[in-house]
PAKOL-329267 format. One record per residue (C-alpha): chain; residue number from 1; residue in one letter; x, y, z. Coordinates in steps of 0.25 Angstrom, whole numbers, m for minus. Each point is the difference from the previous one (the first is absolute). Layout:
BEGIN
- A	NUM	A	X	Y	Z
...
END
This chain:
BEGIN
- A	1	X	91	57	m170
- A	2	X	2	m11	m11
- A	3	X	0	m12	m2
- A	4	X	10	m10	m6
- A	5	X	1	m10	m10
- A	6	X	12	m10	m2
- A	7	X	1	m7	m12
- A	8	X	8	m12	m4
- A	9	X	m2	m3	m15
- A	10	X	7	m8	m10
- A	11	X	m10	1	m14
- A	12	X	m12	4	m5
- A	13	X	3	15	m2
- A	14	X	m12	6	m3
- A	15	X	m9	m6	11
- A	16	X	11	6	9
- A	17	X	m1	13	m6
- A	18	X	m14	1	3
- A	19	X	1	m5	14
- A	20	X	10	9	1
- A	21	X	m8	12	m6
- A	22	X	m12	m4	9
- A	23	X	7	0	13
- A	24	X	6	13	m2
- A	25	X	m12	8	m1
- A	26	X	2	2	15
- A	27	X	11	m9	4
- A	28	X	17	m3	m2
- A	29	X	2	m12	m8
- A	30	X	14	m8	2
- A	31	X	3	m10	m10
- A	32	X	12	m9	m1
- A	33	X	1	m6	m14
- A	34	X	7	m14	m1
- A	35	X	14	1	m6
- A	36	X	m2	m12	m8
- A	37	X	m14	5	m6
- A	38	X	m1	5	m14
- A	39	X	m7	13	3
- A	40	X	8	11	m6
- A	41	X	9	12	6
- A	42	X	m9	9	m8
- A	43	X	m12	m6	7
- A	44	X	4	1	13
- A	45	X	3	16	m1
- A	46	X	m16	m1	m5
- A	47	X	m3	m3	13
- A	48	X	9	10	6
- A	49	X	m7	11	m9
- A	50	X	m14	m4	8
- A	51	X	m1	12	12
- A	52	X	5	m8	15
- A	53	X	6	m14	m8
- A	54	X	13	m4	3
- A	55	X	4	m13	m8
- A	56	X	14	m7	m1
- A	57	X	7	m11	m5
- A	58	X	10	m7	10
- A	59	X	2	m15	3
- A	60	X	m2	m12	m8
- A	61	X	m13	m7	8
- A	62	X	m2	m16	m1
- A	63	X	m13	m6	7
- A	64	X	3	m3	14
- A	65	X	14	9	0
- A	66	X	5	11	11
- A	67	X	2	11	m12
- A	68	X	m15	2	2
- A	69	X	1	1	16
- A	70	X	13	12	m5
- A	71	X	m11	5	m12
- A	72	X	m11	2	11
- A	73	X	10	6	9
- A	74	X	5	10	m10
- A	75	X	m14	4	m3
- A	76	X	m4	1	15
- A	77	X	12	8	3
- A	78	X	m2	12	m9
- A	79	X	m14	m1	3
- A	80	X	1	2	15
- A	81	X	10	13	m3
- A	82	X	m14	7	m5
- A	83	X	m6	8	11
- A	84	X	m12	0	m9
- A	85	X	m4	m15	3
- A	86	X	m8	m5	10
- A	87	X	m4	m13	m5
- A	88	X	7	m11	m9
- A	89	X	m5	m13	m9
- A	90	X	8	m11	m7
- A	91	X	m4	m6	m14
- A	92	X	3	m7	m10
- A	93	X	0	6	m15
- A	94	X	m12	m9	m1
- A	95	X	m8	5	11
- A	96	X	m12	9	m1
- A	97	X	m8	8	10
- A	98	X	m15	m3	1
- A	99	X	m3	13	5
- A	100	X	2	17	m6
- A	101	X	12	8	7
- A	102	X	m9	7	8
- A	103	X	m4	m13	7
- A	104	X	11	m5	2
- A	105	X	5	14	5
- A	106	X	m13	1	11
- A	107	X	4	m15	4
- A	108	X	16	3	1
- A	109	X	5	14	3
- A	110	X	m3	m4	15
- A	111	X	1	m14	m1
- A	112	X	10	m3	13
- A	113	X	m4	m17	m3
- A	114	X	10	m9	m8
- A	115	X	m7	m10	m10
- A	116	X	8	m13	0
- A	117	X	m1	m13	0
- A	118	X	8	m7	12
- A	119	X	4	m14	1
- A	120	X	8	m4	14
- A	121	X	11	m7	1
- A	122	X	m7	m11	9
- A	123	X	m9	m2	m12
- A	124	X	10	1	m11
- A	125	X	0	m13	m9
- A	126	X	12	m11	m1
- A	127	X	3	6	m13
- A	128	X	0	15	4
- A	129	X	7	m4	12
- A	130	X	12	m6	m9
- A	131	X	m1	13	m8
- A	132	X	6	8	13
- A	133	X	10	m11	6
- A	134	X	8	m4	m11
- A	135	X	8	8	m8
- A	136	X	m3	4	m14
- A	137	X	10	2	m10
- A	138	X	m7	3	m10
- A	139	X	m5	14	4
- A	140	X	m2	8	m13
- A	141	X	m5	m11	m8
- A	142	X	m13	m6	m6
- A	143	X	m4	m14	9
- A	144	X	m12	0	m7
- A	145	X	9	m6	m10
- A	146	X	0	m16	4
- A	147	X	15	m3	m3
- A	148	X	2	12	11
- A	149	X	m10	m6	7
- A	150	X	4	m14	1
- A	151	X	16	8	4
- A	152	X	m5	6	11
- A	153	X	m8	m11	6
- A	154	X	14	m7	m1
- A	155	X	9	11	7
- A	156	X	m11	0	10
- A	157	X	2	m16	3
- A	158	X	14	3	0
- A	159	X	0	12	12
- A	160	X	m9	m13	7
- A	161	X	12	m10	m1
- A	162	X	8	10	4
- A	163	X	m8	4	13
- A	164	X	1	15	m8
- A	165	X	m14	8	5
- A	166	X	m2	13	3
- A	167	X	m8	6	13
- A	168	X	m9	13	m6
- A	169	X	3	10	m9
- A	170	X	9	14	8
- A	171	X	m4	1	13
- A	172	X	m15	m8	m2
- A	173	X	3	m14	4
- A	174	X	m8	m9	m6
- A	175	X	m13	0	9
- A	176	X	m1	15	m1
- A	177	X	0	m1	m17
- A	178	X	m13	1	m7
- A	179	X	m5	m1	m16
- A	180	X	m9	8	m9
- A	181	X	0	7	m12
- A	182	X	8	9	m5
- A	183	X	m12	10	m6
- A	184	X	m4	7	13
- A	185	X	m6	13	4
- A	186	X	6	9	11
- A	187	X	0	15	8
- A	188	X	12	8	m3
- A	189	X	6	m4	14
- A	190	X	0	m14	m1
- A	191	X	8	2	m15
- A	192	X	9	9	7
- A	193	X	3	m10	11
- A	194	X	2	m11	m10
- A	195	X	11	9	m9
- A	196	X	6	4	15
- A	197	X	2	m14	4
- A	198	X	5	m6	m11
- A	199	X	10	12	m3
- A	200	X	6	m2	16
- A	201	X	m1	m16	1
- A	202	X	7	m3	m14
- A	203	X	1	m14	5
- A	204	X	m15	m2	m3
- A	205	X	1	1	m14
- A	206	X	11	m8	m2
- A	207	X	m5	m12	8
- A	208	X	m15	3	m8
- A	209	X	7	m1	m11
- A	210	X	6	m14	3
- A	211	X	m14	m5	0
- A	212	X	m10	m6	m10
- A	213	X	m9	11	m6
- A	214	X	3	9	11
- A	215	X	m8	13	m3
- A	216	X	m12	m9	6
- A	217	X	7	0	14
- A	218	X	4	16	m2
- A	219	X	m10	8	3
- A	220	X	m8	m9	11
- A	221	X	12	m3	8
- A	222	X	3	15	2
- A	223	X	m14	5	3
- A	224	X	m5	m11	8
- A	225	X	10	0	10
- A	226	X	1	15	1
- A	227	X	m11	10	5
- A	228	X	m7	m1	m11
- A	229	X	m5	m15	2
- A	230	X	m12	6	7
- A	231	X	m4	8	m14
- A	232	X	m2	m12	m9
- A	233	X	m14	0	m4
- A	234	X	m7	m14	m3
- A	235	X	m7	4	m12
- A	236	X	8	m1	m14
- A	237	X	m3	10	m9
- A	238	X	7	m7	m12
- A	239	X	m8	m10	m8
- A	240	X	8	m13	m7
- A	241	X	m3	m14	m3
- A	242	X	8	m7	4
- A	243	X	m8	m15	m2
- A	244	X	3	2	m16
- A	245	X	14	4	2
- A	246	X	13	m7	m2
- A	247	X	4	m3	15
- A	248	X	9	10	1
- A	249	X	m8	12	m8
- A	250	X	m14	4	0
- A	251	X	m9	m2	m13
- A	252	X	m4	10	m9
- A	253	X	m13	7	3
- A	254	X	m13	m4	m9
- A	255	X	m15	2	0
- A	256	X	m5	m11	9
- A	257	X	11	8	10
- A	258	X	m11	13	1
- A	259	X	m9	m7	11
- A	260	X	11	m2	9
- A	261	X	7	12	m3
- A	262	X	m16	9	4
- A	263	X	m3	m10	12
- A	264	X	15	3	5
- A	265	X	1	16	0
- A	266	X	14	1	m5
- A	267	X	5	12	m3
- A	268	X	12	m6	m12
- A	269	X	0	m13	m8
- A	270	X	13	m9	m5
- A	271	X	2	m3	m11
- A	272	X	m4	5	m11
- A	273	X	2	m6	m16
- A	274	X	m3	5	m15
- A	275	X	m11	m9	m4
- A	276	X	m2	m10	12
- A	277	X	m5	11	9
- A	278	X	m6	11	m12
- A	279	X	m15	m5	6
- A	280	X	2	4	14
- A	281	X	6	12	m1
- A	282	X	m10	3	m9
- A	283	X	m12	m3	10
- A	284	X	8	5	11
- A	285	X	4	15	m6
- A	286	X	m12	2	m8
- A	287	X	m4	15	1
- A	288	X	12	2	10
- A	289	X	13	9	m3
- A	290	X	8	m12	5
- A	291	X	14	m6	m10
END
């Protein structure tokens, strides 16, 4: 048994490329490389020369668009096809893991829990509740831009003249809907059940896609109300900060970080930067054949 690793990346090559090399000691690496990033087509066969990495290049990904939720499907899809896996993480290309591969390998293999974070739909926010009722026509493209975002808000006022809502997302009305993030941690089974579903209910997808930043709705609307609700562990095993962040992204990671991140027994961290986060890792990898 493996485990795998699915990556969603847009820069930074060469911290990929030792994530990458790391995590392939004794796991499959599956890395999707944004269409719009400037990383080369000789860089990506690189990655495909490390022994169990799979890397393509695909869709075009804006912050908060469903060519994501499609990348991570695609990603998930062929990983699910390997009888070798057992066990499957989501990261970022800026994520690292705080522990060695024979760690995480003791901790995983047999792992049958799921680590998400799980927000119901009862305590969803005003503004996350717009997110999934109106309509967003702007699918695939960057509302962190504030011309977009100011447009959007507009269309949404719009669909509340007209009397224009919708109920849920597919066959989740809305009391049935729930919020996380995207970066999640599974058993084989319950990503195999999430590429089932959405390959015989295509209605999902196209209504997830009419939402505002719709991967955060994906994975936790599918699992929680399946069997699998009943695996989600409470503990989260990935570290962020998100009190330093942007509001819609979590800060990069610096020394004053490494209390919390000891205290809290994580087994990976996000994010990671050239220069802003140079001291932590150092502190954190010292004398460790970590990336």
């Amino acid at each position: 048994m493996k485990q795998a690793f699915l990556i969603t990346a847009y820069k930074d090559f060469d911290g990929l490329y030792a994530l990458a090399e790391f995590l392939t000691q004794t796991a499959y690496v599956y890395i999707h490389m944004d269409a719009k990033s400037d990383i080369t087509s000789a860089q990506i066969a690189k990655l495909n020369t490390l022994h169990n990495c799979h890397a393509i290049r695909k869709y075009k990904i804006c912050w908060g668009g469903f060519a994501h939720v499609e990348a991570i499907l695609e990603l998930l899809t062929q990983a699910v096809e390997n009888d070798e896996i057992s066990y499957l993480h989501l990261l970022t290309g800026e994520d690292l893991p705080l522990c060695t591969m024979e760690e995480l390998d003791a901790k995983y293999l047999r792992n049958e829990y799921i680590y998400m974070d799980a927000i119901p739909a009862k305590d969803f926010t005003p503004q996350v509740r717009k997110r999934v009722r109106y309509h967003n026509w702007f699918a695939d493209k960057n509302v962190k831009n504030p011309f977009l975002w100011q447009l959007q808000n507009l269309t949404v006022n719009m669909q509340k003249l007209f009397g224009i809502r919708r109920d849920g997302i597919g066959e989740f009305k809305e009391d049935r809907l729930y919020k996380g993030l995207v970066y999640i941690s599974m058993p084989k089974p319950a990503a195999e059940y999430v590429v089932h579903y959405c390959q015989e209910h295509t209605e999902f997808l196209e209504e997830l896609k009419d939402c505002q930043i719709p991967e955060e709705f994906f994975f936790q609307t599918l699992l929680m109300n399946s069997s699998f609700a009943k695996k989600v562990a409470p503990k989260p095993v990935r570290y962020m900060n998100w009190e330093k962040g942007d509001g819609g992204s979590p800060a990069y990671l610096e020394i004053d970080d490494l209390p919390k991140i000891r205290q809290g027994d994580y087994d990976f961290a996000r994010k990671f930067g050239h220069g802003i986060s140079d001291a932590l890792r150092r502190e954190l990898f010292e004398g460790k054949k970590l990336p």
